[in-house]
N, C-alpha and C positions, 0 to 999 in steps of 0.2 A: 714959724715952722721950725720943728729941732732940726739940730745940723745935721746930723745923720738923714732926713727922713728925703733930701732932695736928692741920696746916692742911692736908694731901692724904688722898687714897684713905681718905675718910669712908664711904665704902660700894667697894667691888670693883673697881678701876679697869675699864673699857673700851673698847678699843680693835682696832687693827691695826697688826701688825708685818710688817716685810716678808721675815723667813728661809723663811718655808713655801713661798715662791712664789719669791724671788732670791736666795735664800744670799748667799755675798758679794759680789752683783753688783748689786744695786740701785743705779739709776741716781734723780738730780731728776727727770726726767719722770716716770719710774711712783711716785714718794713725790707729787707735786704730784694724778696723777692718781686714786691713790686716798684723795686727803685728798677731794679735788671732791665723788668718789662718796661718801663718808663724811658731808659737808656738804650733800649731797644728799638723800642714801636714810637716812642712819644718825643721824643728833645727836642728831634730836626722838625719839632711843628711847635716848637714854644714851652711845651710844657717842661716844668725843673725842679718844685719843691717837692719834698718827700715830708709829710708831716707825720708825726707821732703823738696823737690825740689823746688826751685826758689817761689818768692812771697809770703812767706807766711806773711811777714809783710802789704800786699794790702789789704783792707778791702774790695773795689771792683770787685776783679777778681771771673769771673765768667765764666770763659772757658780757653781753650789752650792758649788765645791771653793775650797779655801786655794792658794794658792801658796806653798811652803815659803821664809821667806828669802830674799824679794821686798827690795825698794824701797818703805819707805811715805811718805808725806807727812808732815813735818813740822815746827814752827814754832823757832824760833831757842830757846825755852827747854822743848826735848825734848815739846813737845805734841802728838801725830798731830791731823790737820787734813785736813777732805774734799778729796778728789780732786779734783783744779778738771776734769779731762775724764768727770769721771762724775758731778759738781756743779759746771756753771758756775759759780752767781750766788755761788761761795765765794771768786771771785778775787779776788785782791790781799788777800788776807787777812783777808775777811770772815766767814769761816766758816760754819759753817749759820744765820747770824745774817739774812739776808735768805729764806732759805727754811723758817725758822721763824717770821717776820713772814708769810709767807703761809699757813702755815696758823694761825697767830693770826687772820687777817685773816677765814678763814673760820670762826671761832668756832668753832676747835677748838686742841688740845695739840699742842706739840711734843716728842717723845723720843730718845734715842739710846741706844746700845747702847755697852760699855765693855768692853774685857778690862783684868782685876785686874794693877796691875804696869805697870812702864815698859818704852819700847820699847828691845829690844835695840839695837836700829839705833843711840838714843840713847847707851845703854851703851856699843857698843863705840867711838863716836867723843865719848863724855866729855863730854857737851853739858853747859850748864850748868843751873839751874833758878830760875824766876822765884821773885824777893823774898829768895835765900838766895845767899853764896858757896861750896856744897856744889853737888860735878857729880854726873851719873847715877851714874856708876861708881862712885861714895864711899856708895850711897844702894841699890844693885841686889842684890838674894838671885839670886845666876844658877843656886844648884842648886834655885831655886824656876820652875820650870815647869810650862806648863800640856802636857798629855801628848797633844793634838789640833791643838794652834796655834803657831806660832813667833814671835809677834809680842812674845810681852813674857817681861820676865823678871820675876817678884816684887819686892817691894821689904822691904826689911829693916827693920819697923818700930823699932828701937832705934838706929838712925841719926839724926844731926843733918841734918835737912833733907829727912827723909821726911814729917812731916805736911805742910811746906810742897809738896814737889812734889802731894800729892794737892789741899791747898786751891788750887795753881795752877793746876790739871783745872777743878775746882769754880767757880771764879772766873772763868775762861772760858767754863762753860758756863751760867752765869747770865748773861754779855755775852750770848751768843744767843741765853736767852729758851727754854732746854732745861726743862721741865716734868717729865720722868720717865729717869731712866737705869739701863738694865738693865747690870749688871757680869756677867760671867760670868767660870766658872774662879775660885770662889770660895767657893759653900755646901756641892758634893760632891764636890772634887775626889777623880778617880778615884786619884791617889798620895798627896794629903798630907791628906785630910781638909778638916774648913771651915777658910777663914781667918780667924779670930775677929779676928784685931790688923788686918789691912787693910779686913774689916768695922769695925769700931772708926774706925779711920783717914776711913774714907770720910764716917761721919755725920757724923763732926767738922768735915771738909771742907765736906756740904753746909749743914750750922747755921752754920759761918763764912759763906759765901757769902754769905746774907741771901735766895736765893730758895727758896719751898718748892721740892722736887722730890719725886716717888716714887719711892722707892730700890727696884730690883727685884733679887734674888739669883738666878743660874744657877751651873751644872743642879745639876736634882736626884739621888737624895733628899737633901734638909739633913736632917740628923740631927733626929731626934724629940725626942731629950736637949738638944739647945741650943735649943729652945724659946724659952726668955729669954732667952737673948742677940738671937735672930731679933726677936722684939718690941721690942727694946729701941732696933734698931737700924733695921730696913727694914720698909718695906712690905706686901711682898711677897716671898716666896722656893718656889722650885719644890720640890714634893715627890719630882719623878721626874727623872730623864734624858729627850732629847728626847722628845717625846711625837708617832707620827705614825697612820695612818691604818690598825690594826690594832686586831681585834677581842679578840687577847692583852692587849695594852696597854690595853685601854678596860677590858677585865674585871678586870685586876689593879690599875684605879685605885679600887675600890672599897676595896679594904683599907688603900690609901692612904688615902684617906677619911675612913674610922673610925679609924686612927692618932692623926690631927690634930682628930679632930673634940671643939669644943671650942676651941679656939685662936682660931676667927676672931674677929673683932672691927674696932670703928671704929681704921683705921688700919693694921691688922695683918690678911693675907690668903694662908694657903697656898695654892700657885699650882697648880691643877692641870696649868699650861702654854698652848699656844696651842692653837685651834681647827682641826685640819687638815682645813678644808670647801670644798668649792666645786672654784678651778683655782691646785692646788699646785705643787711641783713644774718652775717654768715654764723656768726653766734649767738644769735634771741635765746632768751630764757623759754620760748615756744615754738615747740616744732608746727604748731599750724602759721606762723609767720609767713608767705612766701618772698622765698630769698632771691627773688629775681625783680628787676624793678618794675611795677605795675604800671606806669605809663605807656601806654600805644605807643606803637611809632610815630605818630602823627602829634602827639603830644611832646613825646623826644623832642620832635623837631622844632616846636614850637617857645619848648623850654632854649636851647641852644641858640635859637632865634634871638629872642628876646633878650639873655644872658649876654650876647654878642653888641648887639643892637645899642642897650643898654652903657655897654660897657664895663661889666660887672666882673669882679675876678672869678676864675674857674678852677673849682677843685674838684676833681672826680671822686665820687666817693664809696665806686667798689672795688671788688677784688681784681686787678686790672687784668691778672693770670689766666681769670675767665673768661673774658671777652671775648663775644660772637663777633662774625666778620662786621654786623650790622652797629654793633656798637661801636667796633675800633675805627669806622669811616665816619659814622658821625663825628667824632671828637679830634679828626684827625683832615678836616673840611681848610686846607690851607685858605681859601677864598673867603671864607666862613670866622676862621680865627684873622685874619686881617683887620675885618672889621674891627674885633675887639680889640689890638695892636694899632692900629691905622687912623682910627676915625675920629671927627670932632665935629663939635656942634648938633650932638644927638638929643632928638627929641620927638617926644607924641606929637603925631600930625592931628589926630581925632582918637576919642573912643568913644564906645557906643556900647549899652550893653549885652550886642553881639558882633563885633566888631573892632579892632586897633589899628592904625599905623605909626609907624614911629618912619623917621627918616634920619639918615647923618651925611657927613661928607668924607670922601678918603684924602689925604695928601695928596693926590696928585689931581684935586680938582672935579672928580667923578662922584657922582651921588648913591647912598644906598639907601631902598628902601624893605623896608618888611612890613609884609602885613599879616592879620593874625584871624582867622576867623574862631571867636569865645564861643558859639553857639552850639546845639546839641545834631545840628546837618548841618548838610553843604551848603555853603555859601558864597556869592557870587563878594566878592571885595573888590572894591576899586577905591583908588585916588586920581585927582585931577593935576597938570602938576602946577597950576596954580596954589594947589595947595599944599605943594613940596615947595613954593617960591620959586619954580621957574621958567620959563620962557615959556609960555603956549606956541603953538603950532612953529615948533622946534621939533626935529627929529634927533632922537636918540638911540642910541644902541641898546638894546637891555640884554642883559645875561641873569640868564638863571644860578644862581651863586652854589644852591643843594643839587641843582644837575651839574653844576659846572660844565654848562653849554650856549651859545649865543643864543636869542631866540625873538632876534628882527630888531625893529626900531618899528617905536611909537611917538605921536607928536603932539597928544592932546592929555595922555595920562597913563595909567597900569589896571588892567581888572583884570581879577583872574578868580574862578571857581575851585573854592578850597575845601577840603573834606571836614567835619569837625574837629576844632580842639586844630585845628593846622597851620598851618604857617607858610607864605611862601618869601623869598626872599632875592633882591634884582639888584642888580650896578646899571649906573645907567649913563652914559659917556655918549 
């Protein structure tokens, strides 16, 4: 484990990223203004990082889309550097350094988002690299690409002057006071597999640096098999590809689930992805998009369930400034987020395929269970708690965790009639 990595994401990191709602068009005002909301509505329940997703060095980006083989910003020793017209307070070459002082200010995290590899731009004009006499081009793998982005090309870790270009990254982003950085185009990529040696590379990077950070790995799935390498090196890493507001994708994160389950731990977090709730979507290249998240509520609840349950990090990923009363109380479920903070020994009781339960235990000894009903009706769920492992004809107290209400004591199991796509969720003392 690098040294840095036992002083972060002690429990699930929590936060908001900004891809679900401005792809690569996120401007300082909407990062400042949902830090506000965040330091508002959100901190006294866990939530803290403010992340800044993909492109923010593009001066053009102007929706969810890439612009292929653009112009990006960048600093005299091949560094991409925020867009001073879509981040003032970066000018004169201050970087995200004063606008990660204001969300410090509001007693929260600042993050950024990375693609793996140097910028072409750099490559093709031979920039040099801080602390070493090796330039891009001596240092660039250019049949190493990412197959959705044009911005970078791999780096060839058997090169002289490749850990220093990545500790030059690192080293900068500790001057601004950067708290968590998600890389992507790294744990599954779709042509070459993970990259174990720029994975390698990075941690080395952030333990040189001297500040902790939480290393986050994109997209998924990272392979099941490198396990160990995952842990050894990040945080965090996603088990899927993008993750958005479909009831395919929410059903098929369950087997995801029980893959990994098992792996979490202090420090170490497979990532079920971000949170597609609330008002997504906010600059699609299509106005027939719709920009509110398309999950029922019944589905909502199911996803938070299991993201919980699980023990998965959570980042919300809309506009938080929008938020219905109905969104800011899901997310905002103290009893609900414990789990996710509180719990160990989480696992699938059973699945079926129309049917889950998963169970965990809290610190102070109490059991929680969720069950999930996958089916297209109502359905009656039950467990026995033999097969939660514990004591039959034992009375228990159960509380409903989404009513946040007692509701009796049972001695032989849980059944409970759930709507589709539902979820219900019990402590049981």
């Amino acid at each position: 484990m690098g040294t840095q990595m036992t002083k972060v994401a002690v429990t699930p990191p929590m936060g908001w990223n900004s891809w679900d709602c401005y792809g690569a068009s996120v401007n300082e005002e909407e990062i400042r203004g949902n830090a506000e909301y965040m330091a508002t509505h959100l901190k006294q329940y866990g939530w803290e990082y403010v992340v800044v997703d993909i492109q923010w060095y593009e001066p053009g980006a102007y929706s969810h889309e890439y612009r292929s083989f653009t112009e990006l910003e960048m600093d005299e020793y091949s560094r991409l550097m925020p867009a001073v017209n879509r981040f003032p307070s970066a000018q004169d070459g201050k970087g995200f350094k004063p606008l990660s002082d204001y969300v410090h200010d509001l007693g929260l995290k600042f993050g950024i988002h990375i693609m793996r590899g140097i910028p072409r731009q750099a490559v093709h004009r031979n920039t040099p690299i801080l602390g070493t006499t090796v330039t891009t081009r001596q240092i660039a793998h250019p049949n190493s690409i990412c197959p959705w982005n044009t911005d970078m090309y791999g780096v060839d870790c058997t090169k002289e002057g490749a850990q220093q270009y990545y500790n030059s990254l690192f080293e900068l982003y500790a001057q601004w006071g950067v708290d968590f950085v998600k890389v992507d185009d790294i744990a599954a990529s779709r042509l070459y597999g993970i990259h174990d040696q720029e994975i390698q590379m990075i941690r080395k990077a952030i333990d040189h640096c001297g500040r902790p950070m939480v290393l986050s790995l994109s997209p998924g799935p990272a392979p099941r098999e490198e396990a160990e390498l995952l842990t050894e090196n990040a945080n965090m890493w996603r088990m899927t590809d993008d993750f958005w507001d479909s009831w395919r994708l929410l059903a098929d994160m369950f087997e995801r689930c029980e893959k990994w389950e098992g792996i979490s731990g202090e420090g170490n977090w497979p990532d079920c992805d971000m949170l597609p709730l609330g008002n997504i979507r906010v600059r699609t290249h299509s106005d027939h998009e719709p920009k509110w998240s398309q999950f029922t509520q019944d589905e909502q609840v199911t996803m938070m369930t299991l993201w919980s349950i699980f023990r998965s990090p959570l980042f919300f990923g809309g506009e938080l400034r929008n938020n219905d009363e109905w969104t800011l109380q899901l997310i905002t479920n103290p009893e609900v987020i414990r789990v996710t903070t509180h719990s160990q020994k989480n696992k699938q009781v059973y699945r079926t395929d129309s049917q889950a339960v998963w169970t965990a235990m809290d610190e102070d000894g109490s059991i929680y269970v969720a069950m999930f009903n996958l089916s297209e009706q109502k359905e009656q769920v039950k467990v026995s708690f033999s097969e939660l492992g514990l004591a039959e004809h034992t009375n228990y107290a159960v509380r409903d965790l989404w009513l946040r209400e007692d509701v009796g004591t049972k001695s032989e199991g849980l059944q409970v009639e759930l709507a589709a796509h539902g979820a219900g969720f019990f402590k049981l003392t």
